[in-house]
C-alpha positions as CSV (number, residue, x, y, z in Angstrom):
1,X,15.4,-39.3,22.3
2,X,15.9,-38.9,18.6
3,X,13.4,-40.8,18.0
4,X,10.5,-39.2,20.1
5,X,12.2,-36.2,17.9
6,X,11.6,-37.4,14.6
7,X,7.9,-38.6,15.2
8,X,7.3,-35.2,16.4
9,X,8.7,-33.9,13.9
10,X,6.7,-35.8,10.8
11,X,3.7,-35.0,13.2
12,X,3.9,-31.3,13.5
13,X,4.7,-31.9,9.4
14,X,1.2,-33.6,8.3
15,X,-1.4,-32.2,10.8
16,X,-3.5,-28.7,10.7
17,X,-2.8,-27.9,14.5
18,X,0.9,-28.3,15.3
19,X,0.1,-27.1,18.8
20,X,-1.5,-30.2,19.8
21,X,0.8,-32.8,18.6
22,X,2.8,-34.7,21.8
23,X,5.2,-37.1,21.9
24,X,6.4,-39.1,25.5
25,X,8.6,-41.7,25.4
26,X,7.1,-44.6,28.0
27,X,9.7,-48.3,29.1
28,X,8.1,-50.6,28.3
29,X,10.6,-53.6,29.7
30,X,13.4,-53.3,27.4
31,X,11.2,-51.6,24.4
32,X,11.1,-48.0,24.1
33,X,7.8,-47.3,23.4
34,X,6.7,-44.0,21.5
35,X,3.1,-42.2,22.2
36,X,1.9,-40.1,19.4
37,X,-1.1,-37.6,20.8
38,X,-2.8,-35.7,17.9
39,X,-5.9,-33.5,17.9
40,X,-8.9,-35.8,17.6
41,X,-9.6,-34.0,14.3
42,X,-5.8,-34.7,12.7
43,X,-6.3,-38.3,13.9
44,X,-6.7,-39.6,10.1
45,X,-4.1,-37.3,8.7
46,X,-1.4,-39.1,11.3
47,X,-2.6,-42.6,10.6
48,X,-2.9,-42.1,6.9
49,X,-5.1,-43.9,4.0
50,X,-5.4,-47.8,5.3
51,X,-2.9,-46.9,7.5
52,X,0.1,-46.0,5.0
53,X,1.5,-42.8,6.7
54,X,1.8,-44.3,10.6
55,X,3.4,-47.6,8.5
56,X,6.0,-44.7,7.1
57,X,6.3,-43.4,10.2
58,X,7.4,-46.9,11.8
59,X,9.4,-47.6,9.3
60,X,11.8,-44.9,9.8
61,X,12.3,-45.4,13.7
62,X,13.1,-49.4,12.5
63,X,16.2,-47.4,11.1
64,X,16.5,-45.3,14.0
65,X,16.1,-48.3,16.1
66,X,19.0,-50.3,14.1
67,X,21.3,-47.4,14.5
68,X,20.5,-47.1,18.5
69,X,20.4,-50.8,19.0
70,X,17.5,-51.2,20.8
71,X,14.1,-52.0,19.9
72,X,11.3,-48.6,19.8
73,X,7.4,-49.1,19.0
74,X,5.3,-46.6,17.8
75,X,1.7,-46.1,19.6
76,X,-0.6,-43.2,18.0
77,X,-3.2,-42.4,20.9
């Protein structure tokens, strides 16, 4: 749950309407799959220039994934 935590987190960080950031954590066999919902309008602030800021954000749960031992994906919806 950490994880789900953290992408929150960076969400509620980056977007102009913190209220309508949410974050569920969906099995996806043995992955732990992470969906992001933002505010239509704070979609590009959450995916970032060509992509660079939901890169960042996968990036960090690879760490949090290493430390958990068990692989997590990020889905922005």
């Amino acid at each position: 749950m950490a994880a789900a935590e953290l992408v929150a987190y960076v969400a509620r960080s980056l977007v102009d309407d913190p209220d309508a950031v949410a974050v569920s954590v969906v099995r996806d066999g043995d992955v732990q799959v992470i969906e992001l919902h933002v505010a239509e309008d704070d979609m590009g602030k959450v995916i970032g220039r060509n992509g660079s800021v939901a890169k960042a954000m996968r990036t960090l749960l690879k760490v949090v994934s290493a430390r958990e031992g068990e692989p997590i994906s990020l889905e922005i919806v």
